[in-house]
N, C-alpha and C positions, 0 to 999 in steps of 0.2 A: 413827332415832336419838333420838326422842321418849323420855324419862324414865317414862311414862304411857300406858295405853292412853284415848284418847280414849270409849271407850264405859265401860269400869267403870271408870278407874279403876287400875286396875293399876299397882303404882311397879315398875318393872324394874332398875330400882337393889337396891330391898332387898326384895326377894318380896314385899311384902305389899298388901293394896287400900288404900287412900287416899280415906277419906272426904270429899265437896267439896260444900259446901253455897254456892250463889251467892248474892251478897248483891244485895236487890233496891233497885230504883233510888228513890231518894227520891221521894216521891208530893207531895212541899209544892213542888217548884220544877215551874213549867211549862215544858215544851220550848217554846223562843222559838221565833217567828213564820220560818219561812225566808223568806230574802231572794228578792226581786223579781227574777221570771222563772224560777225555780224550784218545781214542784209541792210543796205539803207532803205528806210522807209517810204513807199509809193508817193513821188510828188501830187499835188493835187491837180486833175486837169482845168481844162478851163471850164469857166463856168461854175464848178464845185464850192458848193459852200464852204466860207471858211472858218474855222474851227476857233471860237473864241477864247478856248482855253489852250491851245497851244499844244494839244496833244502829239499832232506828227511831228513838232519838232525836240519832241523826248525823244530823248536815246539812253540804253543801258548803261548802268554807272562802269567805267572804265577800270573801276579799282575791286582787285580780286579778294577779295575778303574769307579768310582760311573757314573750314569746315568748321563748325562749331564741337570739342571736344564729348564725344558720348561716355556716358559712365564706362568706368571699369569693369567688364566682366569677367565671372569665374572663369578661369582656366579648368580644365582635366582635374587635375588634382585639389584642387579646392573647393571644399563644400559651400555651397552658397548661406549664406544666414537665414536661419530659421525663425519662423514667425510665431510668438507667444500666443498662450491665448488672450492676452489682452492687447491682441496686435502690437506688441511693442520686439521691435527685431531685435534677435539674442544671438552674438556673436560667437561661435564656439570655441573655447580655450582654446591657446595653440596647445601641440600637442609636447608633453614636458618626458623626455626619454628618462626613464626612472633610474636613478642611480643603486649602482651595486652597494650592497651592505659592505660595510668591512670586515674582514675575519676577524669572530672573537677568540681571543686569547685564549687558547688551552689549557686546560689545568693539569699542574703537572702529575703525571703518573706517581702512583705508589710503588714503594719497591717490597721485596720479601725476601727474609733469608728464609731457606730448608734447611735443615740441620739432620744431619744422621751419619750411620756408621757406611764406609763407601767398602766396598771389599780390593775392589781395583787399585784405590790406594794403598789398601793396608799389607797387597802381595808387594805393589813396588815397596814400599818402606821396610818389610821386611827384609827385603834384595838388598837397601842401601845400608844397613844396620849390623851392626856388631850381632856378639853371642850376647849379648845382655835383653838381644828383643826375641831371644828366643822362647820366653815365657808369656808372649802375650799371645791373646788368642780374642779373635774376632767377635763379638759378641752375637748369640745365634738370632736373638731377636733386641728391637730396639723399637720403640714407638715414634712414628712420626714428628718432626717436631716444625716449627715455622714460625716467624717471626717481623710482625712490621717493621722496616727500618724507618724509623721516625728520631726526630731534631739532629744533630749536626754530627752526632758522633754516636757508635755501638758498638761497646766492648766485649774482644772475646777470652776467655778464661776459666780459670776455675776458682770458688766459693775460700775463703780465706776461714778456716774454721775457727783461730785464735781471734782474729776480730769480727768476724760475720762477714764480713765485704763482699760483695758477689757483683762479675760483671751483667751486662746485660742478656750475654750468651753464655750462661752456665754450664759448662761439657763436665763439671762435679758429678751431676745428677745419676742415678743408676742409666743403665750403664756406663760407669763413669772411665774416661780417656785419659789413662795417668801420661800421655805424652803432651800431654797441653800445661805450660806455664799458667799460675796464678792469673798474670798481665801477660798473656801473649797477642794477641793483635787488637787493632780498633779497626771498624770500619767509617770513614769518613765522608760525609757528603759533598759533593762539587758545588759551584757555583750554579752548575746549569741544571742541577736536580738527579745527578746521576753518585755512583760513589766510586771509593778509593778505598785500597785496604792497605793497611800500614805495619809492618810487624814491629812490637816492642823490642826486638832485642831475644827474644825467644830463644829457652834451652834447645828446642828442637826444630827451629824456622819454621818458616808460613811458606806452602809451594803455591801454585796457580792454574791452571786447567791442567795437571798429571805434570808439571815441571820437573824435572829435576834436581835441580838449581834451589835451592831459596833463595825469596825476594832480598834486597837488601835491606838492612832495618834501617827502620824513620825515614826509609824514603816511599812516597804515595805511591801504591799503581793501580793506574784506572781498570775500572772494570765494567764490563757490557753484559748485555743481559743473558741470562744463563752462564756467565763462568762460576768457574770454580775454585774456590780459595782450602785450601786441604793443611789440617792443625794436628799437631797429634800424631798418635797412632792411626789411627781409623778415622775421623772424624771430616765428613769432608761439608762444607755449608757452601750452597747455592744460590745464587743472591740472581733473582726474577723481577722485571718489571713489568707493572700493572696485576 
């Protein structure tokens, strides 16, 4: 597609030759010194044609021009991005460390009283008793008895035959424990789901895992799981949780 033929001359444009006479290189300017570490290039001898276009007196450009920056490549640990099938490149999520759940809240434990006739109690109470507890007598059988403690308070006692009133822990019932007050204790729940037993003021006190002592009345004392609070003659109630 050249305009010219390189050897005559030829314009292919408009038919006709195209005279071209090269203009020669100034003789008064010296081709400068090439720079250091570079060969200068072979003078021409005599006789040698000389070069219309000025090629021997090119020299490398002086000015060091930085590397041109290459892509980013994957390191070791970096999976390189995968290619769709519809060649469109899909970058893989980073990776998101999954967070711990938080602990859910526990629900609080039930508690239970057991209820029955204890014999261990009923030898010490005999020890700490007059001659007047010398007619009672242990009863040979007693059926199991047990009790959810539920809402905030659970009375223990016996059944009020003039008015009907009965607490929540009835020791009335055959076989019935004449050493327990009408109103002799309540059990009371804690804040934190656990309880407290409290004695009303009792003819006979409230003791606590085989005490001696009775508790002091109207003051709470806490209690853990499996103690024993002991009313009565015999009557010993076990308070269990879950």
């Amino acid at each position: 597609m050249a305009p010219f033929c390189e050897e005559c001359r030829w314009n292919f444009l408009t038919g006709t030759a195209t005279s071209y006479t090269p203009i020669a290189p100034p003789q008064a300017q010296r081709p400068s010194a090439p720079p250091s570490g570079f060969p200068a290039p072979p003078a021409p001898g005599p006789g040698a044609p000389q070069d219309p276009f000025g090629y021997h007196d090119s020299r490398p450009s002086q000015v060091n021009r930085p590397a041109e920056p290459l892509g980013a490549e994957p390191t070791h640990h970096q999976a390189p991005p995968r290619a769709a099938a519809d060649d469109d490149w899909v970058l893989s999520p980073p990776s998101q460390a999954q967070a711990p759940e938080p602990p859910q809240p526990r629900a609080p434990q039930g508690w239970t009283a057991y209820i029955g006739p204890d014999r261990d109690y009923f030898m010490a109470m005999m020890r700490r008793s007059g001659p007047e507890a010398s007619g009672l007598n242990l009863p040979a059988y007693a059926p199991p008895k047990q009790l959810p403690l539920q809402g905030n308070q659970v009375s223990i006692g016996r059944r009020r035959h003039s008015t009907g009133e009965a607490p929540d822990i009835d020791l009335s019932v055959p076989p019935e424990d004449p050493g327990v007050s009408h109103q002799h204790a309540v059990l009371v729940q804690q804040p934190d789901g656990s309880w407290a037993v409290v004695d009303q003021n009792s003819t006979n006190g409230t003791t606590v895992n085989g005490g001696e002592e009775p508790i002091q009345p109207y003051v709470p004392v806490q209690l853990q799981d499996g103690d024993r609070v002991h009313v009565g003659a015999w009557t010993t109630i076990t308070v269990r949780r879950g």
